[in-house]
Biopython code that builds the backbone (N, CA, C, O; Angstrom):
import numpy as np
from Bio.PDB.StructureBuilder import StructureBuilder

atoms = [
    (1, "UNK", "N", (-13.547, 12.822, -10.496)),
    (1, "UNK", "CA", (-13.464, 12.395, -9.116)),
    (1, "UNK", "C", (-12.176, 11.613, -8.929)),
    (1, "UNK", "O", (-11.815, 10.804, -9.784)),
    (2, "UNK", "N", (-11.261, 11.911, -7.481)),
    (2, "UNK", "CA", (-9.981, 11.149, -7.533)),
    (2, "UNK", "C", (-10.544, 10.590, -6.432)),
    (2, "UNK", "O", (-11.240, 11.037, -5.520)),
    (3, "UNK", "N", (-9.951, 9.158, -6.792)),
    (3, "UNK", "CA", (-10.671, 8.134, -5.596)),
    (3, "UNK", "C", (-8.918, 8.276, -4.737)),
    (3, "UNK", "O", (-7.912, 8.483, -5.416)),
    (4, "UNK", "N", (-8.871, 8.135, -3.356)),
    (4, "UNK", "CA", (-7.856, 7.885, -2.769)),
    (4, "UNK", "C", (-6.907, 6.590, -2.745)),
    (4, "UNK", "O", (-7.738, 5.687, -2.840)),
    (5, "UNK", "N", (-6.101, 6.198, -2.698)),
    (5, "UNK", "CA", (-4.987, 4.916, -3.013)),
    (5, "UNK", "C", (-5.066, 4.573, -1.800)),
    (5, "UNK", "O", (-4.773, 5.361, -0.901)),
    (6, "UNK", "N", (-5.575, 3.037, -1.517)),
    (6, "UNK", "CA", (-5.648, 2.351, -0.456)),
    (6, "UNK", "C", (-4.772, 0.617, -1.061)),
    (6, "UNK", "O", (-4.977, -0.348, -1.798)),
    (7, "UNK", "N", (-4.034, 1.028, -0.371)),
    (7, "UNK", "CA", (-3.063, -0.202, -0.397)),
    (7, "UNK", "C", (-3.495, -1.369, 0.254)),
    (7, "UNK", "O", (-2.886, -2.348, -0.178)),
    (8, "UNK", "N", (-4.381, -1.661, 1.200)),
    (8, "UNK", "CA", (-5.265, -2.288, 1.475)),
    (8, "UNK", "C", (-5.856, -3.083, 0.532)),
    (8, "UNK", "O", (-5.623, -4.262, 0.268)),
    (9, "UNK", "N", (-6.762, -2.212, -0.024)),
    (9, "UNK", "CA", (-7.367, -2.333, -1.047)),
    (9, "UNK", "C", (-7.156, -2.970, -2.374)),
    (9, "UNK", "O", (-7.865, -3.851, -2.860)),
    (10, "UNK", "N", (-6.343, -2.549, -2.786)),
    (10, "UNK", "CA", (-5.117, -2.795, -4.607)),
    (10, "UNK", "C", (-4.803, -4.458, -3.834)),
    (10, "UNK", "O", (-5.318, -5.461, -4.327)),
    (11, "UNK", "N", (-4.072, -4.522, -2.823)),
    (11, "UNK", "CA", (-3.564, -6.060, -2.276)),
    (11, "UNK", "C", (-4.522, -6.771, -2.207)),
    (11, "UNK", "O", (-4.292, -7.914, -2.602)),
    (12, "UNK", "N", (-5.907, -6.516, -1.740)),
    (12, "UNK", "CA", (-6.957, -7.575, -1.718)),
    (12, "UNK", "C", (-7.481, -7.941, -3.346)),
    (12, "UNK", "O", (-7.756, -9.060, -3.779)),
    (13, "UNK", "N", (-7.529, -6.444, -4.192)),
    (13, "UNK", "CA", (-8.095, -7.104, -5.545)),
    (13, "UNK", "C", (-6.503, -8.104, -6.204)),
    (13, "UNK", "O", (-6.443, -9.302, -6.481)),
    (14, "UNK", "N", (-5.817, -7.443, -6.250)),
    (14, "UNK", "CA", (-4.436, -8.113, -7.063)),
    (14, "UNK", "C", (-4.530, -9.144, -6.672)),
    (14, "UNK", "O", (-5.004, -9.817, -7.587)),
    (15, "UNK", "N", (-4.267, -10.092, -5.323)),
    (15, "UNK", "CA", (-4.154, -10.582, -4.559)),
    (15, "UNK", "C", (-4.950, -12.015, -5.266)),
    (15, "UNK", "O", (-4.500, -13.105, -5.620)),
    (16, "UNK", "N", (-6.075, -11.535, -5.273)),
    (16, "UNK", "CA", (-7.434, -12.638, -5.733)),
    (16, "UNK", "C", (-7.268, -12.937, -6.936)),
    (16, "UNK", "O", (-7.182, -14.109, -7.301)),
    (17, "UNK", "N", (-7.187, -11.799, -7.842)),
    (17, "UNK", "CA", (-7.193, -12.201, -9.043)),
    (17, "UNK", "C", (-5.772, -13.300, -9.806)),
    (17, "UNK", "O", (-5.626, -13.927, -10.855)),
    (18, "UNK", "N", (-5.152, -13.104, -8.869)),
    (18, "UNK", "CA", (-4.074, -14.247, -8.963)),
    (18, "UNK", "C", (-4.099, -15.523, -8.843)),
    (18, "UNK", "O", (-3.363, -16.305, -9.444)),
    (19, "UNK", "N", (-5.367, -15.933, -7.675)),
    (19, "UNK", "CA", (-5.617, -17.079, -7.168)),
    (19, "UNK", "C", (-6.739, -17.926, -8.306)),
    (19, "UNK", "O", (-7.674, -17.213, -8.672)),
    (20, "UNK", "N", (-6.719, -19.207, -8.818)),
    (20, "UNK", "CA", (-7.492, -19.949, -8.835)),
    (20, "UNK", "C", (-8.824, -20.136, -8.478)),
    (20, "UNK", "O", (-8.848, -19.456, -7.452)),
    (21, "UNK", "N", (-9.889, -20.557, -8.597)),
    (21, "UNK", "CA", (-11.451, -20.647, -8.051)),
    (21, "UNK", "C", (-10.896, -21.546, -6.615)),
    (21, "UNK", "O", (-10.136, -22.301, -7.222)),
    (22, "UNK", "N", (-10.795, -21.860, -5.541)),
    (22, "UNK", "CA", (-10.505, -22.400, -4.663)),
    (22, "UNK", "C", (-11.924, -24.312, -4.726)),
    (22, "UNK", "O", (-12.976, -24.416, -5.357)),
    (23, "UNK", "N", (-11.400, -25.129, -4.024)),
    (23, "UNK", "CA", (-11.565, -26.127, -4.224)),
    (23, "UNK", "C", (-13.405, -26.406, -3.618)),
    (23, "UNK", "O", (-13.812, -26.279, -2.463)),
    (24, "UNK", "N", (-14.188, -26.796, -4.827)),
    (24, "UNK", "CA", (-15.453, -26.904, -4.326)),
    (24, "UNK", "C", (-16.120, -26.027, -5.110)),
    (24, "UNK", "O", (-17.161, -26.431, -5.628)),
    (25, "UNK", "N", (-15.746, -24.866, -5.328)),
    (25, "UNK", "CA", (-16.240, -23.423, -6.153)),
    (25, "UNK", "C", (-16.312, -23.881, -7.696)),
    (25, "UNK", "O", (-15.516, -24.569, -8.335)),
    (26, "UNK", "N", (-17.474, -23.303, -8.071)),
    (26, "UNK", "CA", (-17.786, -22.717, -9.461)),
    (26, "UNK", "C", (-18.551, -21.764, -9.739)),
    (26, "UNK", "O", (-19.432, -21.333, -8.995)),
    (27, "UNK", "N", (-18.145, -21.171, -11.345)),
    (27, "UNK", "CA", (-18.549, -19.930, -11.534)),
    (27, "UNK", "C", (-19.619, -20.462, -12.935)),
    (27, "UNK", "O", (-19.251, -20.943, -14.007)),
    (28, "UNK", "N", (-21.004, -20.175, -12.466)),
    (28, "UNK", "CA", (-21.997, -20.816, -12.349)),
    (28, "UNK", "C", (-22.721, -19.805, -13.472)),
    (28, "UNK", "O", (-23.916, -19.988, -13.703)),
    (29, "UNK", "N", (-21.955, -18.671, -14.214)),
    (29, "UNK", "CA", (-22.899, -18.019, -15.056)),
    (29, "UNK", "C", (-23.143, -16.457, -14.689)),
    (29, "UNK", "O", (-22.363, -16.060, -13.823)),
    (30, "UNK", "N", (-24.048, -15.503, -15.159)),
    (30, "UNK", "CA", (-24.469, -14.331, -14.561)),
    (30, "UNK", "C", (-25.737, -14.327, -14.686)),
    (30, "UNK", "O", (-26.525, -14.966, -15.383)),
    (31, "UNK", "N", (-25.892, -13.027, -13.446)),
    (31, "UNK", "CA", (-27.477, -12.946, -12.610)),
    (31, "UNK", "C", (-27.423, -11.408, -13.033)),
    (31, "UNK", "O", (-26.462, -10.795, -12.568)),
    (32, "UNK", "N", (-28.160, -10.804, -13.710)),
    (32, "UNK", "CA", (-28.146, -9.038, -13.862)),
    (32, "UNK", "C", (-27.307, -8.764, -14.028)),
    (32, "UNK", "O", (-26.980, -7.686, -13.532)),
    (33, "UNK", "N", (-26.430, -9.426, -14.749)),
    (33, "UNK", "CA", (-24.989, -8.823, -15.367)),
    (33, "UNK", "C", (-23.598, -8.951, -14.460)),
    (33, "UNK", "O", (-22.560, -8.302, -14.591)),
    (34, "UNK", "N", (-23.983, -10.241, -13.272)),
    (34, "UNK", "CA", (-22.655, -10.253, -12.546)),
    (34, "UNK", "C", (-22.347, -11.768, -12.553)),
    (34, "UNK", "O", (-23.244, -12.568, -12.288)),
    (35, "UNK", "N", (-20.991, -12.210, -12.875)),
    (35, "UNK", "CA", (-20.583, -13.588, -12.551)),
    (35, "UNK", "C", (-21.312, -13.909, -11.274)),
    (35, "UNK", "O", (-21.139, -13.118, -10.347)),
    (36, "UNK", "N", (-22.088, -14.928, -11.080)),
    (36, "UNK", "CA", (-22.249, -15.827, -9.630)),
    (36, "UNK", "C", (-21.212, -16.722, -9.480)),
    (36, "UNK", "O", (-20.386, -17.015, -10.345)),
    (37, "UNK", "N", (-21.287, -17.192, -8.242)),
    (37, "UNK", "CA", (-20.357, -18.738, -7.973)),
    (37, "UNK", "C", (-21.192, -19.270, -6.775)),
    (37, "UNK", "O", (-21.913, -18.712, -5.948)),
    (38, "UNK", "N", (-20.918, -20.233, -6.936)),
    (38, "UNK", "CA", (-21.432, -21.308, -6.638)),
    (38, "UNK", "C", (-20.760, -23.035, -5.719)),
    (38, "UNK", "O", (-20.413, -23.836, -6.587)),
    (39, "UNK", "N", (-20.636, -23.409, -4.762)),
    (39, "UNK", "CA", (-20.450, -24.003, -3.987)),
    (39, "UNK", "C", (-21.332, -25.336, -3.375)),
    (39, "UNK", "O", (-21.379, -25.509, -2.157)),
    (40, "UNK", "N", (-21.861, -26.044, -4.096)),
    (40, "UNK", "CA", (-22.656, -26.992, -3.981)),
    (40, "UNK", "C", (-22.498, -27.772, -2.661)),
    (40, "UNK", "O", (-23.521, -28.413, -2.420)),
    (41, "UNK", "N", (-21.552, -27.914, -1.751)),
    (41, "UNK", "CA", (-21.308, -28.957, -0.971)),
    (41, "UNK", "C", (-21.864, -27.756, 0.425)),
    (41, "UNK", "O", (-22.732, -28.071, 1.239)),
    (42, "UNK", "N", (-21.030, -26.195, 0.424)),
    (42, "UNK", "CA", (-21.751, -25.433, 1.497)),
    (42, "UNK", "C", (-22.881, -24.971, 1.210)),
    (42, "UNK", "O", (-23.502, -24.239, 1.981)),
    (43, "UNK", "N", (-23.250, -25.283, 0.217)),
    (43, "UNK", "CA", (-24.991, -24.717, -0.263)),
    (43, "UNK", "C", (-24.714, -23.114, 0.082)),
    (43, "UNK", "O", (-25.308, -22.518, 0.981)),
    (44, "UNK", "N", (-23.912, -22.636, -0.612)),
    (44, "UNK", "CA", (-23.548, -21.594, -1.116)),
    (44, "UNK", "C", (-23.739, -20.387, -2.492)),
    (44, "UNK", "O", (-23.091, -20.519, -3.530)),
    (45, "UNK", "N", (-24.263, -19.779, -2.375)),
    (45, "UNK", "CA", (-23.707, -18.862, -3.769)),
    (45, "UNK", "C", (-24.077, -17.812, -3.642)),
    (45, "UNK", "O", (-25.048, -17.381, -3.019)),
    (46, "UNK", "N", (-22.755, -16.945, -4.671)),
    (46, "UNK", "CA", (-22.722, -15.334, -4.314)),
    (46, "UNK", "C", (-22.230, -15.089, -5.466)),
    (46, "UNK", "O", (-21.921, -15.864, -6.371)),
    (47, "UNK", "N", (-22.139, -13.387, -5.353)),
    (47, "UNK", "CA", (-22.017, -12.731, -6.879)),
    (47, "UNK", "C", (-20.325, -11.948, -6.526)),
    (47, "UNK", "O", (-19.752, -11.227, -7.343)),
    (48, "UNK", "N", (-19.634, -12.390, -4.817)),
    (48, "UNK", "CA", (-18.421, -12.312, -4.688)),
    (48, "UNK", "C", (-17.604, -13.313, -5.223)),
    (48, "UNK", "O", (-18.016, -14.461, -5.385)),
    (49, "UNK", "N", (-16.745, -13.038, -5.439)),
    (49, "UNK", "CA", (-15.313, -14.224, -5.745)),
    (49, "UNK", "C", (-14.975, -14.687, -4.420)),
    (49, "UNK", "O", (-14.930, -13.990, -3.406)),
    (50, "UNK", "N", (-14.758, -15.835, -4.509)),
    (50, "UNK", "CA", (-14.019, -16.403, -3.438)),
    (50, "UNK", "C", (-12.966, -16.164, -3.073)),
    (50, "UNK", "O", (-12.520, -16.383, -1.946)),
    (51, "UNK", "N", (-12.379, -15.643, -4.051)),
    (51, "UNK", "CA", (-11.040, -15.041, -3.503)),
    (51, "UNK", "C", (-10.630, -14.126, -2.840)),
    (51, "UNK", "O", (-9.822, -13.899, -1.939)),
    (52, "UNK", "N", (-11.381, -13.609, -3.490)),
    (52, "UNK", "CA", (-11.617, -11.803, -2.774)),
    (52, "UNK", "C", (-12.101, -12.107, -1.529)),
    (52, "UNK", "O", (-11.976, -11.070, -0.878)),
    (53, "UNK", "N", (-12.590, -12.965, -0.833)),
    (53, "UNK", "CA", (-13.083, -13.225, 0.507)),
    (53, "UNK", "C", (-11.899, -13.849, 1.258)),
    (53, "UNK", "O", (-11.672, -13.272, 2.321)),
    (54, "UNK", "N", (-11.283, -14.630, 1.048)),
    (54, "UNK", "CA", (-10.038, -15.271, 1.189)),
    (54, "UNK", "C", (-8.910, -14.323, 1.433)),
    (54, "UNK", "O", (-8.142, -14.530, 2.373)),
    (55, "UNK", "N", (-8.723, -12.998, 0.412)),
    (55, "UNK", "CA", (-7.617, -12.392, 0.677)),
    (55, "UNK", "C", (-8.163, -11.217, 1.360)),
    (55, "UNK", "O", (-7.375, -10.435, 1.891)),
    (56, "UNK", "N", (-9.211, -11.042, 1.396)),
    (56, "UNK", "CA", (-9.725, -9.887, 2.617)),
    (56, "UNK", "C", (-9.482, -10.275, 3.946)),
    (56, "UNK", "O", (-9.071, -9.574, 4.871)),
    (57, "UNK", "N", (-9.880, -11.867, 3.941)),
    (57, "UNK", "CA", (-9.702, -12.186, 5.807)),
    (57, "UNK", "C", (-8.036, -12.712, 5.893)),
    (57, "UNK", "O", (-7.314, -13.027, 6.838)),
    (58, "UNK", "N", (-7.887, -12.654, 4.811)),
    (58, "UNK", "CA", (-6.082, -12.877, 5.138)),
    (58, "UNK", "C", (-5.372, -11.433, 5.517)),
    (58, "UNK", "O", (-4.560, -11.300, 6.433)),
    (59, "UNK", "N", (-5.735, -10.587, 4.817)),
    (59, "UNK", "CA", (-5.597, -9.169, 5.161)),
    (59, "UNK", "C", (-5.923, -8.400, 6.899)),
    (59, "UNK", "O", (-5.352, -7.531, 7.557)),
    (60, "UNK", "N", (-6.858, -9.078, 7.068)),
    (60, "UNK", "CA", (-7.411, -8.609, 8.321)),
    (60, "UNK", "C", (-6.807, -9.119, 9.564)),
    (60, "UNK", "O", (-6.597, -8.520, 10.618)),
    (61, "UNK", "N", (-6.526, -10.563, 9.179)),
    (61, "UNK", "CA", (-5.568, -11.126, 10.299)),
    (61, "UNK", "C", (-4.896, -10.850, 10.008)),
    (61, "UNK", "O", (-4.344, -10.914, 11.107)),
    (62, "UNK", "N", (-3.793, -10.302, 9.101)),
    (62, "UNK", "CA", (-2.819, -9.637, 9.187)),
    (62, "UNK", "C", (-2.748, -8.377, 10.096)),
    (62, "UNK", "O", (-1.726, -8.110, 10.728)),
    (63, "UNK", "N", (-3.578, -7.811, 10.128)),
    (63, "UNK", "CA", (-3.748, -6.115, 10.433)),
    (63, "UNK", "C", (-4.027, -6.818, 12.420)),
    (63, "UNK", "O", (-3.696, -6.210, 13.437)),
    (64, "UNK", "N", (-4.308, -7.391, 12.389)),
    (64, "UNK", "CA", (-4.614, -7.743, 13.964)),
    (64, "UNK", "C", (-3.277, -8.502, 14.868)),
    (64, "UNK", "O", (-3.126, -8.616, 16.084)),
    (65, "UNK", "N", (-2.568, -8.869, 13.925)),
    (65, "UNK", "CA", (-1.058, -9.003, 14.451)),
    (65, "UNK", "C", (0.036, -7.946, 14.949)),
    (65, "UNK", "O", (1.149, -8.332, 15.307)),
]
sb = StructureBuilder()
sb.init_structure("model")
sb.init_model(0)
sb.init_chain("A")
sb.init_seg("    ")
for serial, (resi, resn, name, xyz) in enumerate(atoms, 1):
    if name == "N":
        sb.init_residue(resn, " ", resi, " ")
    sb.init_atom(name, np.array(xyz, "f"), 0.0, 1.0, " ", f" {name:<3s}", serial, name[0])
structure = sb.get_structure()
């Protein structure tokens, strides 16, 4: 199977994986085989990276300019 090249895409993972856990965040262990994180102050947690959320909506406001 050839997956298609979304440049979109490649910029949001590269993007994150560059960045640091952002301030407040921790990575709290795995749940069924996926890193969680964890955010104690927004009573938060997910099995996304924070980053990857960060450079998706940076992406998007980009695209709306």
């Amino acid at each position: 199977m050839t997956m298609p090249y979304d440049h979109a895409l490649l910029w949001i993972a590269e993007a994150s994986l560059q960045m640091p856990l952002p301030e407040g965040w921790e990575e709290t262990g795995a749940h069924a085989g996926q890193t969680m994180y964890e955010n104690l102050e927004l009573n938060v947690r997910t099995d996304v990276r924070p980053q990857t959320v960060i450079c998706r909506n940076l992406f998007q406001v980009c695209m709306m300019m």
